[in-house]
N, C-alpha and C positions, 0 to 999 in steps of 0.2 A: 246724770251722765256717767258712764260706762268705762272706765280706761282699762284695754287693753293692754298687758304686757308679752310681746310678743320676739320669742328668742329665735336668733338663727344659728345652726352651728356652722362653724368652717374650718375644716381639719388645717392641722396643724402641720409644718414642715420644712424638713431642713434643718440645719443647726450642727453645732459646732461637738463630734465623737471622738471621745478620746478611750479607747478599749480593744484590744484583740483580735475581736470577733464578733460579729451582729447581722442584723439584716436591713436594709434600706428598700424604701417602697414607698410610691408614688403615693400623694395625698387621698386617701379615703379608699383603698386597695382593699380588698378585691372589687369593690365595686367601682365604676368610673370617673376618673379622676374630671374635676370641676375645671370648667375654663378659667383661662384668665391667672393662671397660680406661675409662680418664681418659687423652687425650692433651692436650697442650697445647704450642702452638706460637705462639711470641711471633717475629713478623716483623719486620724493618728493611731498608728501601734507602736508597739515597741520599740526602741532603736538597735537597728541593726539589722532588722525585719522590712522585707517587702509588705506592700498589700495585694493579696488576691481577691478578686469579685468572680463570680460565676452566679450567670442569673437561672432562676428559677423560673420569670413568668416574663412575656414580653410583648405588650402590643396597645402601640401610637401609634396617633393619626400621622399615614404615610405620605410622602411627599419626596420627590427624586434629590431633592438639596437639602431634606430635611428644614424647609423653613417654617414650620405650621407649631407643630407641635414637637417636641425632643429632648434627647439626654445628652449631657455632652458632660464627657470625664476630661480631667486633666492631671496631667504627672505634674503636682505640688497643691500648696494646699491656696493659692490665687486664681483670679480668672485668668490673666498674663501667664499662669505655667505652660508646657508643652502638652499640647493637644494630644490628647490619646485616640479618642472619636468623636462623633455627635450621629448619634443613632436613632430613627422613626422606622416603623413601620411593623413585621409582625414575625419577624424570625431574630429570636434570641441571638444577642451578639455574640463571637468568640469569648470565652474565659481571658478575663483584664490581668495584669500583673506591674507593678508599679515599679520607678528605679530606686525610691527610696521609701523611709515608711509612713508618706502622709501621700493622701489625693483628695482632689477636690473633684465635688459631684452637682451640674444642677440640673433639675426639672423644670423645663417652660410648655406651657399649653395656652394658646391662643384662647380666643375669644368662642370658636364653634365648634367644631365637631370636638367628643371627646370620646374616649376608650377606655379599657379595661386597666390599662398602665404597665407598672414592672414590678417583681419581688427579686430583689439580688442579694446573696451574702458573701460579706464580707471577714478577710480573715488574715493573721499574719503570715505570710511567707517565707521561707527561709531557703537558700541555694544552699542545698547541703554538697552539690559540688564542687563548691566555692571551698569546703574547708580541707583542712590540710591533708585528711585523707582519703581527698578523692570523692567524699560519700562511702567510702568503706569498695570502691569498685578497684578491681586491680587493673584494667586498661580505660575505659573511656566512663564519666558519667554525664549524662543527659536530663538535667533538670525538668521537671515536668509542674506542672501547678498543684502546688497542695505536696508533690511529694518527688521522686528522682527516679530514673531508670539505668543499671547497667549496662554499657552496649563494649563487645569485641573487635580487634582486628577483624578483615578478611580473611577467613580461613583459618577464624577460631570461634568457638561457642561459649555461652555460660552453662557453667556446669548448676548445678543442683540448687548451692547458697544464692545464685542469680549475681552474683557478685564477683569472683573467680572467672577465670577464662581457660582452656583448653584447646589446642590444636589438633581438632577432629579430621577437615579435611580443608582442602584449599592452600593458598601462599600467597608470599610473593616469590617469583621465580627467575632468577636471572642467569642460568644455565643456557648455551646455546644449545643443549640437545638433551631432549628426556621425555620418561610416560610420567602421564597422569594418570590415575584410575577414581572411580567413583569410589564411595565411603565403605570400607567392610570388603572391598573385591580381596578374592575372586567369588566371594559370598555375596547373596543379595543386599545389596544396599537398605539402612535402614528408613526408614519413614522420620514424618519432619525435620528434612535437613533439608540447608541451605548452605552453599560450598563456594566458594570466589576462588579463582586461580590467577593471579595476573603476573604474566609473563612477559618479563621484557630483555631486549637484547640491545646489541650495539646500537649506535646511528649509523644509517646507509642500510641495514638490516630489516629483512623482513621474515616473518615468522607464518610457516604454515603447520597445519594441522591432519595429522590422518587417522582416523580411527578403525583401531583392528576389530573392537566388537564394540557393537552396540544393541543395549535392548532392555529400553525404558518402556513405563505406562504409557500408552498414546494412544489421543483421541484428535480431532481433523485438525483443534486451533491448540494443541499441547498445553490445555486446561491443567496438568493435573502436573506430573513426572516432568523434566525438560532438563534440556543444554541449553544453553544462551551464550552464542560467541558474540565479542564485540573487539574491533579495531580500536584498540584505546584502554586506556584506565576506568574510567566513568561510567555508571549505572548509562549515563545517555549518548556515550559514544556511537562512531558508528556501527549498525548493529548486520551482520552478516549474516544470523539466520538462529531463529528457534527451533528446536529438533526433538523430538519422541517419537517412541514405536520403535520397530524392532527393522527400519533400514538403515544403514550406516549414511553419514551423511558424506558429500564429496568432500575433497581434499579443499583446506579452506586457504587462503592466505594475507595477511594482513596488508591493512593499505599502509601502515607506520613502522615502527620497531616494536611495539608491545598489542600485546592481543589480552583480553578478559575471557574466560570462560567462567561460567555458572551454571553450578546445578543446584536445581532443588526440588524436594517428593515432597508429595502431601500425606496426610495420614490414614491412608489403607494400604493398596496396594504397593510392593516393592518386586522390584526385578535384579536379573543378572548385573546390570549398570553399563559402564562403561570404560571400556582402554584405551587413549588416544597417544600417539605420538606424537611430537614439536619437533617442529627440526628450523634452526635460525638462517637465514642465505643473506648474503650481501646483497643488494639492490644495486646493480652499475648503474640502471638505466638513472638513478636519484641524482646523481654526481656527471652535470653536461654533458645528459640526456645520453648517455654509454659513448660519446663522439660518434652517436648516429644522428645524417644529416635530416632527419626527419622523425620518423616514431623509434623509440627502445620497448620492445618487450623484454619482462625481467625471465629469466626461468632458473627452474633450481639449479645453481652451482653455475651458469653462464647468464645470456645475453644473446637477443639477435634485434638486430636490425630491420626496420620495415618499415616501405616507401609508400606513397600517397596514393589515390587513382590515377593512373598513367604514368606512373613511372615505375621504372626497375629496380633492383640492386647496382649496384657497379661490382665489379669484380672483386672491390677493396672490402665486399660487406658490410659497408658503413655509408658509402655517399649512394647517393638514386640518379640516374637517369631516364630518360627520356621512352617513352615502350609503346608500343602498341595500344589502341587506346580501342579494340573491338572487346564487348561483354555479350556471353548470352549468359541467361538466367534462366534456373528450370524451379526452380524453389516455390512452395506458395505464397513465402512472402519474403521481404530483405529490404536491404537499402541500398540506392544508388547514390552516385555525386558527381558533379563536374570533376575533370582533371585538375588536380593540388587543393581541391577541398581540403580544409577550411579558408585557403589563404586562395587569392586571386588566379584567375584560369589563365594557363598559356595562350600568348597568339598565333595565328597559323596552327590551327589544333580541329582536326576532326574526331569525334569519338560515339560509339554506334551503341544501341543496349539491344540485346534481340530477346522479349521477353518472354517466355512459355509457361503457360500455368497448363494444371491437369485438367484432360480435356471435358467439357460442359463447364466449364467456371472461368468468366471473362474478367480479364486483367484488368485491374485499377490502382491508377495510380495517385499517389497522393502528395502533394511540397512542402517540406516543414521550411523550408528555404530560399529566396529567390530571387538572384541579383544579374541580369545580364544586360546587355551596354542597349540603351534605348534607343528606340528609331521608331517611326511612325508605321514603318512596315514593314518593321523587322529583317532589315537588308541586312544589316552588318553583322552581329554575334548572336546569334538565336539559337531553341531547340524544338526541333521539329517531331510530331511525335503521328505515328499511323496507326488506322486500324489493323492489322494484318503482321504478315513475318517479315518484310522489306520496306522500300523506301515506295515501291510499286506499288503498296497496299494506298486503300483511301487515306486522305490525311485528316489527323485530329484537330491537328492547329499547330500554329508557329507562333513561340512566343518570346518574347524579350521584354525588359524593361524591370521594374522593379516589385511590380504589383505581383503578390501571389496566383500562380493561376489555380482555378478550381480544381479539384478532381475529377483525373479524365478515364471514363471508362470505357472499355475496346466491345466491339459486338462481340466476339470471338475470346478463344485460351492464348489469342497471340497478340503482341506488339513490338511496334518498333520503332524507337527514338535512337536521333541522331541530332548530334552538339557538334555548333562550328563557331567558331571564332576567326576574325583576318587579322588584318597587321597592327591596328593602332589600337584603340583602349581595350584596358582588360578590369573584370570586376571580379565579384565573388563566388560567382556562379551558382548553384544551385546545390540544395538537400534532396533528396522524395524515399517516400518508400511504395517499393511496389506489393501488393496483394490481391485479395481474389473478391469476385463478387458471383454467385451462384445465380442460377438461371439463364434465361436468355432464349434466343432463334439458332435452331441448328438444321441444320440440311443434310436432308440424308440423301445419300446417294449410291451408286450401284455397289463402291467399294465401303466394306464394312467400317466402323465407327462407334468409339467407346464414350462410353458417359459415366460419371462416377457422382456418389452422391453429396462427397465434400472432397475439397484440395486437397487434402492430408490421408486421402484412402489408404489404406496399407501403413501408414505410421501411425495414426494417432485413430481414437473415435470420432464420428461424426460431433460438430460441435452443437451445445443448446440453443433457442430460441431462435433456430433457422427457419424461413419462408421461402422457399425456391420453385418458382416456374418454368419448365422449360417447352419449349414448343419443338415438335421434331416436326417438321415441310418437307415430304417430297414432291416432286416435279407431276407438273398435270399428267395426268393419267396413270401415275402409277399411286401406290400407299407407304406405309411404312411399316416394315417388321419390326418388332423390338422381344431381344431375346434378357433372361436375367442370369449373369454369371455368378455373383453373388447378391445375398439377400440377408442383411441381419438387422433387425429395427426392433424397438423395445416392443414387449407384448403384452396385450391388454385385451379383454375379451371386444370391447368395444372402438378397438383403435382410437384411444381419445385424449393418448399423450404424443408417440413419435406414430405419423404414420405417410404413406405413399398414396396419394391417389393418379389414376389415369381415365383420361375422358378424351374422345374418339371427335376430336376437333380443336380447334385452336385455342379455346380457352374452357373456362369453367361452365358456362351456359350449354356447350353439347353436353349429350350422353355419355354420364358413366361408367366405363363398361360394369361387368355385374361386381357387385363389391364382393361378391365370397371370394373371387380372384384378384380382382381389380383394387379392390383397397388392402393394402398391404401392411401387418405390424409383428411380425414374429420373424421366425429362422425359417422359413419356407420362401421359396419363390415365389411370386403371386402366379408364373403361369410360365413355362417352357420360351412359348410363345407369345406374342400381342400383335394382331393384324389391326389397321386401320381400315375405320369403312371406307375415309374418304382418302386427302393426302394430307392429313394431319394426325399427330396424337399430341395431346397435353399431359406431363406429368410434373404432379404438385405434391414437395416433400416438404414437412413439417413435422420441428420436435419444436419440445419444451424445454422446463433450464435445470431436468433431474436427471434421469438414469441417461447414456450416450452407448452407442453399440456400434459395432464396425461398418455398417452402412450397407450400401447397395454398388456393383460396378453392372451394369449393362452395356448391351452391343447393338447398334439399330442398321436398319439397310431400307434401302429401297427395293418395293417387290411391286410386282404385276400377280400377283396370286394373294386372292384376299377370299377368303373362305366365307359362303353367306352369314355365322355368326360370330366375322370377324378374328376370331381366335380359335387356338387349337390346341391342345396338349400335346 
């Protein structure tokens, strides 16, 4: 008989380091560490000295509690010390750093799956901020692992040694009135600077800003060159607005006593900079509310007083009374409110909104708000709301109670609500804002009639990712002329971002008239003229969410004279 002698190896692990510096690593590393192992490693450096780890390689069987398989440090050199972490899975933990100069390390691995493991070194530590000077920094040091970094006030730099501070540009500033300028003015400012200004005044005081010139690097999201005003001291105060590019920004003013401002370039381009004024104002309205009975606005060097919806001034400038409670609105969008919005509606209170948007785009309204006294059928305190300009026009609906109503949209550019309330309970009445909704059914008829291609014609651009139908109906037997006063839409050989079409009936299934005219995408009028065959035309406008251009204003009518190919130049 035959005796086998048969060796198994099993790595070895854990135990008791006493040395500076080394490296620790999972049993049988780089290759994957065996089930079933306890390692424990009890560390000591130097006295006086931390310990730093920073791992090299890192990956256990992962588990969201880490119960499988894991590392788990502790700050002393017992299972009982204070937990550092217990880490699985396959991203390298943060760089460890200990409170004193021992830590305790173990390794546990279940029974089944196993992995590649960890390699981490280990090493003494030392807080050279901690010593008497400073780390050799003349204002702030900032301990880092393994080594320390110099850092300055606001509104100073390190100079060359990294150690040293100089005041480049920035402060603190507690002046009620002065300029600031960028770094180097009236010269161009130079590249990698970073500038803090914080400015503070009295309490009761607020601080605005005006700048005489401006004109930094700028790109759409102020990637590069910037200002950074902020209401407050803190990197995360409130933040008022980033600014580059060569537009001066508005007059800012703070919502406290102190304001931040921040500049800082990156490293190529430099510009003319920046000169901004401060000017400090007392705040009345801070100090029982300016003894106005209702809102204080603050402004520079005074105060005025300003009353709720439906009330007035009084003569004293300070208390409100009771006003007239009729609104028309012509704006494309805003906000309404019951009378003494925020705070509960008067009783015995009528009050009317007559709303008008630009004509082809129907009024919609919409509630962020809505509290009025309940009733099954709305007898008592409701608001009534119409299709049209009066109380004559169709009605939308009448509504009370507490439940938000939907958004109600008008056939028409016009509506009209009216709010009543009687003698006994009063609530909180209502929020809305009103705005526009494009397209719709329009009538044309003998007297002419404009149509535009968004609410905001003449002030702004048409806006992006608009879809607008509109149907023009004349009365039987006659058609519809449609003339183009203005025509500006982006241009594409193929109209296939913003463009216009018109089709010779009610909807998209009639005929389009010819597209060399009829589809419309540049600074041309598609046609003088547009006759309808029958008494309809369809025109359907669409853009995307890139380039925006002034739009389209047309005029349409009712005509008895329709030319056999419908249109004419």
């Amino acid at each position: 008989m035959v005796l086998l002698n048969v060796f198994f190896y099993e790595a070895i692990c854990g135990g008791e380091i006493r040395k500076d510096a080394g490296q620790i690593q999972s049993p049988n590393y780089p290759d994957d560490y065996r089930p079933s192992k306890e390692c424990i490693w009890k560390i000591t450096v130097s006295e006086g000295f931390h310990i730093g780890i920073s791992f090299q390689a890192f990956e256990i069987e992962w588990h969201d509690a880490c119960s499988y398989d894991y590392l788990e440090i502790r700050d002393g050199l017992t299972e009982n010390s204070p937990l550092i972490g217990q880490f699985c899975g396959y991203e390298k933990p943060e760089d460890i750093k200990s409170s004193s100069n021992k830590i305790w390390m173990k390794f546990t691995s279940d029974a089944t799956i196993s992995k590649a493991g960890f390699a981490a070194n280990f090493f003494k530590e030392m807080d050279e901020c901690s010593q008497p000077d400073n780390g050799g920094c003349e204002q702030h040091c900032e301990n880092t692992l393994g080594s320390y970094k110099c850092t300055c006030e606001p509104g100073y730099e390190l100079t060359a040694d990294k150690k040293s501070c100089e005041a480049a540009c920035g402060g603190f500033i507690t002046k009620l009135n002065g300029t600031i300028t960028s770094p180097g003015w009236p010269k161009e400012y130079p590249t990698n600077k970073n500038c803090v200004w914080q400015v503070v005044a009295p309490a009761q005081y607020r601080i605005s800003l005006q700048f005489e010139v401006f004109d930094l690097e700028g790109n759409d999201v102020c990637k590069y060159d910037y200002v950074e005003v902020r209401s407050g001291l803190a990197t995360d105060s409130k933040l008022h607005g980033k600014f580059c590019g060569s537009e001066r920004p508005e007059v800012i003013t703070s919502y406290s006593n102190n304001i931040r401002l921040e500049f800082k370039s990156d490293n190529t381009v430099s510009k003319k900079g920046f000169k901004v004024h401060f000017f400090s104002d007392k705040d009345e309205c801070s100090k029982d509310n300016g003894g106005c009975q209702h809102e204080c606005i603050n402004t520079f060097g005074s105060y005025v007083c300003q009353c709720r919806n439906g009330f007035k001034l009084h003569e004293n400038n300070h208390d409100c009374k009771e006003a007239g409670c009729e609104h028309k609105l012509s704006n494309a969008e805003g906000m309404m409110s019951s009378p003494n919005w925020p705070d509960k509606y008067p009783s015995r209170k009528e009050c009317t909104w007559n709303i008008s948007a630009t004509p082809g785009h129907r009024v919609k309204v919409t509630f962020h708000e809505f509290e009025i006294e309940q009733h099954q059928e709305c007898a008592y305190d409701h608001l009534e709301m119409y299709d049209g300009p009066n109380s004559k026009s169709p009605i939308l609906g009448r509504f009370c109670g507490s439940k938000k109503p939907d958004p109600v949209v008008a056939s028409t550019n016009k509506m009209f609500l009216r709010f009543y309330s009687d003698a006994s309970v009063q609530r909180k009445g209502f929020q809305a804002k009103h705005s526009t909704v494009c397209g719709g059914l329009l009538k044309a008829e003998v007297q002419t009639k404009e149509l535009y291609s968004h609410a905001q014609f003449g002030d702004n651009n048409y806006p992006g990712q608009a879809n607008c139908d509109w149907v023009i109906v004349a009365e039987d037997g006659y058609g519809v002329e449609l003339m183009f006063q203005t025509f500006e839409i982006e241009e594409e050989a193929d109209c296939g971002y913003d463009y216009m079409e018109i089709y010779d009936g009610y909807d998209s299934t009639a005929p389009r008239l010819d597209a060399s005219v009829a589809l419309g995408c540049d600074s041309v009028s598609p046609l003088e003229e547009i006759y309808s065959a029958g008494d309809s035309i369809m025109i359907r406008f669409h853009t995307d969410d890139t380039i925006n251009k002034k739009g389209f204003h047309a005029q349409y009518i009712s005509t008895k004279f329709q030319d056999a190919l419908h249109m004419r130049k």
